[in-house]
C-alpha positions in Angstrom: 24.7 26.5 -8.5 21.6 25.8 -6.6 21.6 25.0 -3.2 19.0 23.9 -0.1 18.9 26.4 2.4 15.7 25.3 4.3 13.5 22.6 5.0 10.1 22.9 6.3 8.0 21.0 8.8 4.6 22.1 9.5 4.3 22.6 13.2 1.1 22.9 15.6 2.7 25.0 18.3 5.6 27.2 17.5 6.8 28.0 20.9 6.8 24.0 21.6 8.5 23.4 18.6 10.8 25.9 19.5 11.4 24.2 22.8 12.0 20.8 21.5 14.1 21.5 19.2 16.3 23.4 21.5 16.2 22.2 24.6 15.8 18.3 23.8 17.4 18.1 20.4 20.0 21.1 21.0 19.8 23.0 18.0 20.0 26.5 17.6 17.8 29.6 16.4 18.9 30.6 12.7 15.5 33.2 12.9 12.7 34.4 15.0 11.0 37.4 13.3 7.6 38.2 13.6 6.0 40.5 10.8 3.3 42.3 12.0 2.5 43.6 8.2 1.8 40.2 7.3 -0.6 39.0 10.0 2.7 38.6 12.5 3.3 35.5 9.8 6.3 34.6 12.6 9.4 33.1 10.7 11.1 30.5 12.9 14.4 28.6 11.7 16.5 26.1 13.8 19.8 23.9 12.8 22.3 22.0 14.4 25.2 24.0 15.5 28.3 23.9 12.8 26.1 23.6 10.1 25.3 27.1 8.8 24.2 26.0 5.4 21.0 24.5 6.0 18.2 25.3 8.1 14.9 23.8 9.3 11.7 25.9 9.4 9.0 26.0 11.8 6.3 26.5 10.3 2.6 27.2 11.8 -0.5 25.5 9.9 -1.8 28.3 8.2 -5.2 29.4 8.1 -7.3 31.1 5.5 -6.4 32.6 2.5 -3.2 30.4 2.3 -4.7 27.2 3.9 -8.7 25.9 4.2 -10.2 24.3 7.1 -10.1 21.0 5.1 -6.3 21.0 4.0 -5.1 22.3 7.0 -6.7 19.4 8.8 -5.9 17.0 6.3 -1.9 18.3 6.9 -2.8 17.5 11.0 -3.7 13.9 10.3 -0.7 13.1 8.0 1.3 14.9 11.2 -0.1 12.5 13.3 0.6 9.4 11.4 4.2 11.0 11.0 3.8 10.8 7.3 4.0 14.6 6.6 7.4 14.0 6.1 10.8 13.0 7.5 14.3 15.0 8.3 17.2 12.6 8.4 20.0 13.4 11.2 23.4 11.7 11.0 25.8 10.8 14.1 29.5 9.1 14.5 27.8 7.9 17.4 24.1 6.7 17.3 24.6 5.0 20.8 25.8 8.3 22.6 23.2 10.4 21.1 20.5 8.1 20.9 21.1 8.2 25.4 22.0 11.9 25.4 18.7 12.6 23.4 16.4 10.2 25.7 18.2 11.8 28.8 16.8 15.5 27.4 13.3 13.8 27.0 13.4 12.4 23.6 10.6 9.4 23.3 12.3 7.5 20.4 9.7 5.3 18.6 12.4 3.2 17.3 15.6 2.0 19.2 19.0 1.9 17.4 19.1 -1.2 15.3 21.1 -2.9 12.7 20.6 -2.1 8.7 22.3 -2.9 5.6 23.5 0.9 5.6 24.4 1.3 9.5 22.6 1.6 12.6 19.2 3.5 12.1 16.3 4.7 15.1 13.5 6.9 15.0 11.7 9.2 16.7 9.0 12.1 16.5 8.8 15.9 17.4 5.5 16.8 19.5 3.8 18.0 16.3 4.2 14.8 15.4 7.0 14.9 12.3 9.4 12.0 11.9 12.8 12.1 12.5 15.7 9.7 11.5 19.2 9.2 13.6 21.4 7.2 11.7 25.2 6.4 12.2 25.8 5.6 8.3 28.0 2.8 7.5 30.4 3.4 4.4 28.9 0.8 1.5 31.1 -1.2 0.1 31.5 -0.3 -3.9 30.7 -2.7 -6.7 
């Protein structure tokens, strides 16, 4: 059976990163190893507590061989935009953590509101990635 183990963002600042995610969003380190044989290429993971299956990665914007000027800047623009993609959280309790996340510093760039599938906000990590925070409503079957 094949599985998801990690997800990757592209981040500007690792050590930010790391900071946001676990100081404002409280998530925990999964892995912090720096390879010194590869360049100290630094392998960063984070995830929400209680969920040991899936991780997030940190990753630095690489630079040459794996990444040219051009591409690499092309990835900081889409970051910027918040189009380099999204990671979708869920909550019981969007209200609760939508305050308990503003009160650690989280600027949202959407307030909870109403949607055909539950109560949906947004917001965005300093390198600029989007995030969702949604309290999913059961759908009704048909």
């Amino acid at each position: 059976m094949i599985q998801i183990a990690n997800a990757q963002l592209w981040v500007h600042d690792q050590d930010e990163a790391l900071a946001f995610y676990t100081q404002k969003l409280g998530m925990e380190v999964r892995a912090d190893v720096t390879l010194p044989e590869m360049g100290n290429f630094r392998w960063l993971t984070v995830a929400p507590a209680g969920q040991p299956d899936v991780s997030i990665v940190l990753m630095a914007i690489p630079g040459s061989p794996v990444m040219d000027p051009e591409t690499a800047e092309q990835v900081r623009s889409l970051m910027a935009k918040g189009f380099a993609g999204t990671i979708f959280l869920t909550t019981d309790n969007i209200q609760a953590s939508y305050e308990e996340l503003k009160g650690r510093g989280v600027e949202f760039v959407e307030q909870p509101e109403e949607r055909p599938y539950g109560i949906d906000s947004s917001f965005r990590d300093p390198s600029g990635n989007n995030f969702r925070l949604t309290q999913v409503r059961e759908m009704a079957t048909t």
